[in-house]
C-alpha positions as CSV (number, residue, x, y, z in Angstrom):
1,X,36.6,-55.4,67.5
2,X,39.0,-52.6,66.5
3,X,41.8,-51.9,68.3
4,X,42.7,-49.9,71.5
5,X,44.9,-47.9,69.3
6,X,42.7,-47.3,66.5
7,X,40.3,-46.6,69.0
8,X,42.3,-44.4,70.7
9,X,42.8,-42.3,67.2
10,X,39.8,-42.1,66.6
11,X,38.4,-40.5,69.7
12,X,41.2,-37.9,69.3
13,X,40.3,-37.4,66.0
14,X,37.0,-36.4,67.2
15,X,37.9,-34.3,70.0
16,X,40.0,-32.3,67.3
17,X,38.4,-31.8,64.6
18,X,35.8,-29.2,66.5
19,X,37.5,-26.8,64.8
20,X,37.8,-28.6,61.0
21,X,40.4,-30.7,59.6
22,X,43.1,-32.3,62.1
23,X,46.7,-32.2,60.8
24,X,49.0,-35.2,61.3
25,X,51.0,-32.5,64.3
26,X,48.2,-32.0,66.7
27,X,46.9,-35.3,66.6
28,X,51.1,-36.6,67.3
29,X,50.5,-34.1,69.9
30,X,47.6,-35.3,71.5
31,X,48.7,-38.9,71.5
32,X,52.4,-38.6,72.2
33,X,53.6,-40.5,69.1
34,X,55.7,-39.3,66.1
35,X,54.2,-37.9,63.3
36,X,55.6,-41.0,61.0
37,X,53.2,-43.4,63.7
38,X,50.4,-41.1,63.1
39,X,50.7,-41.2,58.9
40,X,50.9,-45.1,59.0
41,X,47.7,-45.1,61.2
42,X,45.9,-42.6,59.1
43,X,45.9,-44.0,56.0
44,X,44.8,-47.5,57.6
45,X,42.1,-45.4,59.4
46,X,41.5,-44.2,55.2
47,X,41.6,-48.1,54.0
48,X,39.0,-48.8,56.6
49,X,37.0,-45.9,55.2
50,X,36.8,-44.2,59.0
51,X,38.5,-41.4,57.8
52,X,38.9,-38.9,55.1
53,X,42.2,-37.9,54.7
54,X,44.7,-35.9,52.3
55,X,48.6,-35.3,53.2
56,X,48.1,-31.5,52.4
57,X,44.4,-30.5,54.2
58,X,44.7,-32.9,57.3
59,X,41.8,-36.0,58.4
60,X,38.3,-35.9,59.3
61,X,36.0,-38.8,60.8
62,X,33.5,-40.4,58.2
63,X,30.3,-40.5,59.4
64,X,31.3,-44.3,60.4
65,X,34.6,-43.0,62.0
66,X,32.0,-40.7,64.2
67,X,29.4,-43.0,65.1
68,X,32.5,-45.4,66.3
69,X,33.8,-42.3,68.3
70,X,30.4,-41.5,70.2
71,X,30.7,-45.2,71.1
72,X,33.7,-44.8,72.5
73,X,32.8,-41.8,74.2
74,X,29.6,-42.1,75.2
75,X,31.3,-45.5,77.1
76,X,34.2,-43.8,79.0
77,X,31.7,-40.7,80.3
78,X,29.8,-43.9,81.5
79,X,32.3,-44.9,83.3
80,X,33.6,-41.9,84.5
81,X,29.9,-41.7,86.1
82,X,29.6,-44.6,87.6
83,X,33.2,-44.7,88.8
84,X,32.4,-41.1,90.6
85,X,28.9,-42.2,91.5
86,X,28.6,-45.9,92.3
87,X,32.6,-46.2,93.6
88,X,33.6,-42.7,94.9
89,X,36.3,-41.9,93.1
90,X,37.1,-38.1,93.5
91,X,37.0,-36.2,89.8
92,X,40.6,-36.1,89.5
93,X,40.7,-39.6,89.1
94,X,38.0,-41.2,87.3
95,X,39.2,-39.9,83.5
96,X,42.1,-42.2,83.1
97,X,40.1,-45.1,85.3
98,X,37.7,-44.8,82.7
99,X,40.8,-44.9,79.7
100,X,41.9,-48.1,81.1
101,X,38.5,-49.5,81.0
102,X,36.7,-48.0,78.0
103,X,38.0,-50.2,75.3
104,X,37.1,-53.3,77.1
105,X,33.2,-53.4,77.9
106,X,30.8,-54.3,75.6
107,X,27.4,-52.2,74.4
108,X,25.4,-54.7,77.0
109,X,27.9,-54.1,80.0
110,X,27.3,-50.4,79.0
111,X,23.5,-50.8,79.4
112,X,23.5,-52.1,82.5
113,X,25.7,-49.3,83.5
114,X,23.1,-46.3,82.2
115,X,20.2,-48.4,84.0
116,X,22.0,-48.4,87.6
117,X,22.5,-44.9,87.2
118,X,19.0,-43.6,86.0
119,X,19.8,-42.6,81.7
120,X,22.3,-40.0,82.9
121,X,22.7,-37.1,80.5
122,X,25.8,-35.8,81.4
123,X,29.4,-37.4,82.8
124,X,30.9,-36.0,86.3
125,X,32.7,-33.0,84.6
126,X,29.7,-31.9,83.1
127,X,30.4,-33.0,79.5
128,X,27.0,-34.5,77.8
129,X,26.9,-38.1,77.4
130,X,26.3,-39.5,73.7
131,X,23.2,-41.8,73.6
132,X,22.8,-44.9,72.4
133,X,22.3,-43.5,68.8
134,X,24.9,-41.1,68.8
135,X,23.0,-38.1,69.8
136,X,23.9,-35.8,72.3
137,X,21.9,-33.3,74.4
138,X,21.7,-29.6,73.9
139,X,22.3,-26.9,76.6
140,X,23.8,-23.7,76.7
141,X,27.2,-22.5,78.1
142,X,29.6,-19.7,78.4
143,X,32.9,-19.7,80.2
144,X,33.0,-18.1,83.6
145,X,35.6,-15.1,82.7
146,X,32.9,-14.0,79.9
147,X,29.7,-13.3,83.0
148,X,28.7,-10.1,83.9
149,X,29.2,-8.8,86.9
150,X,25.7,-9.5,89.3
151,X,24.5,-12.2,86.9
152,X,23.6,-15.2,88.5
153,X,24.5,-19.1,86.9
154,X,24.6,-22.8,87.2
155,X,28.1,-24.5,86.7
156,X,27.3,-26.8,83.6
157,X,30.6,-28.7,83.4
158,X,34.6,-28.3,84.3
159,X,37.8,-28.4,82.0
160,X,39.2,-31.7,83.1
161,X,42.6,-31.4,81.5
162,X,44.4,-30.7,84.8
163,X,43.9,-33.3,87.8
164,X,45.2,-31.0,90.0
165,X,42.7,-28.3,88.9
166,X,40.0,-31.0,89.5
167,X,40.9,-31.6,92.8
168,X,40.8,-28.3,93.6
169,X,37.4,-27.1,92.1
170,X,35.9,-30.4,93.9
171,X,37.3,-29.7,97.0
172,X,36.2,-26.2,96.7
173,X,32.7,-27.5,95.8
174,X,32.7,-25.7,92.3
175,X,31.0,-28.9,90.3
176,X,28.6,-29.1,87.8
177,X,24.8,-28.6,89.3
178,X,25.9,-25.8,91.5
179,X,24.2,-22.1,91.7
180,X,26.8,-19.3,91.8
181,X,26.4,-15.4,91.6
182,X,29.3,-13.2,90.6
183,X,29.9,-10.7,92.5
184,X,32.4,-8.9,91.0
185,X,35.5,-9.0,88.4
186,X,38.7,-7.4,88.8
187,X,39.8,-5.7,85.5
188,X,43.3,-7.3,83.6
189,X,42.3,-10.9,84.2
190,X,42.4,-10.3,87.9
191,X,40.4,-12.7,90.0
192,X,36.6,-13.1,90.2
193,X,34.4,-13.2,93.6
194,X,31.5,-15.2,93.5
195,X,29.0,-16.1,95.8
196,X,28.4,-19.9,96.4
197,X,26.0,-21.4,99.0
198,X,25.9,-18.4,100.4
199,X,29.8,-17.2,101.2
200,X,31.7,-15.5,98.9
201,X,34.7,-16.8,97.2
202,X,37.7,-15.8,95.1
203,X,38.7,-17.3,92.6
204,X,42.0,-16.8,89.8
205,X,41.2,-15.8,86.5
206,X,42.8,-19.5,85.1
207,X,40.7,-21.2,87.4
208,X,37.4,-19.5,86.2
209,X,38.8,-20.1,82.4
210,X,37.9,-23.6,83.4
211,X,34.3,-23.5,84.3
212,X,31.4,-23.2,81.7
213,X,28.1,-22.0,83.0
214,X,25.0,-21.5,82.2
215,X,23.5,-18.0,82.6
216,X,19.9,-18.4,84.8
217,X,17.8,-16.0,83.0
């Protein structure tokens, strides 16, 4: 059983190194530790082969370190789900919920969760949720700011970096599943009208920046 900590870097990890190699600074960064805590954990990450790692280049996940991060993840967009679904937390809440609670339940308790709520492919932000065998599904996406004008498109999942921002795209019923058509877009990042359940709406250009949709051809 590996630790919450080395759990913890290892998930971060991942969610960096989208865009290649993760230096020692951004993943200090992320976690809120110094970069001297974030050397002594990398190369114990390296002696437990979950990482490859030079002090010049930065770290990357072996393919161990990876199937141990899907794990992870594919267990906290579980709960996220189920705490959104099954207890009604609003989506503001249920990320750290699920941080508490993610390092704790076992592959069984995890099952029982994906039963009760039907296989689900995706968490309650929209973000695909890792199967069993560390695959995750395909779909297409494109942030709202970059739609034409006219084009019509299915919110596909939410930046959930902000709780504030959550609380406001749920309360103004812009969550994943949902059918918009954009009306028009106001030049120099001005805001953006759409048209949702059938009323239009205004939105800011930051609060588009945070929606990924998929275009309905």
């Amino acid at each position: 059983m590996l630790s919450q900590s080395v759990q913890d870097y290892i998930k971060t990890i991942y969610k960096l190194q989208e865009d290649g190699l993760v230096s020692t600074t951004d993943i200090a960064k992320e976690l809120n530790v110094s970069g001297a805590s974030v050397t002594g954990m990398i190369k114990r990450l390296a002696e437990m082969k979950l990482v490859h790692y030079s002090s010049y280049k930065g770290v990357k996940l072996t393919d161990a370190g990876e199937k141990i991060a899907l794990e992870i993840i594919r267990h906290h967009r579980l709960l996220e789900l189920y705490l959104k679904e099954e207890l009604g937390f609003s989506l503001d809440k249920v990320h750290d919920e699920a941080c508490k609670l993610e390092h704790f339940i076992s592959e069984e308790f995890a099952e029982k969760i994906t039963d009760i709520l039907g296989d689900p492919k995706f968490d309650p932000h929209g973000h695909p949720i890792p199967t069993k065998d560390g695959k995750l599904p395909n779909y297409k996406e494109c942030i709202l700011t970059e739609v034409k004008e006219s084009s019509q498109a299915m919110i596909r999942r939410l930046g959930d970096s902000d709780p504030k921002l959550l609380e406001y795209l749920e309360k103004s019923g812009l969550i994943p599943g949902v059918n918009l058509t954009i009306k028009e877009i106001a030049p120099f990042n001005g805001p953006i009208t759409i048209e949702i359940n059938g009323k239009d709406k205004i939105i800011g250009h930051e609060v588009a920046s945070n929606i990924f949709v998929e275009i309905k051809e």
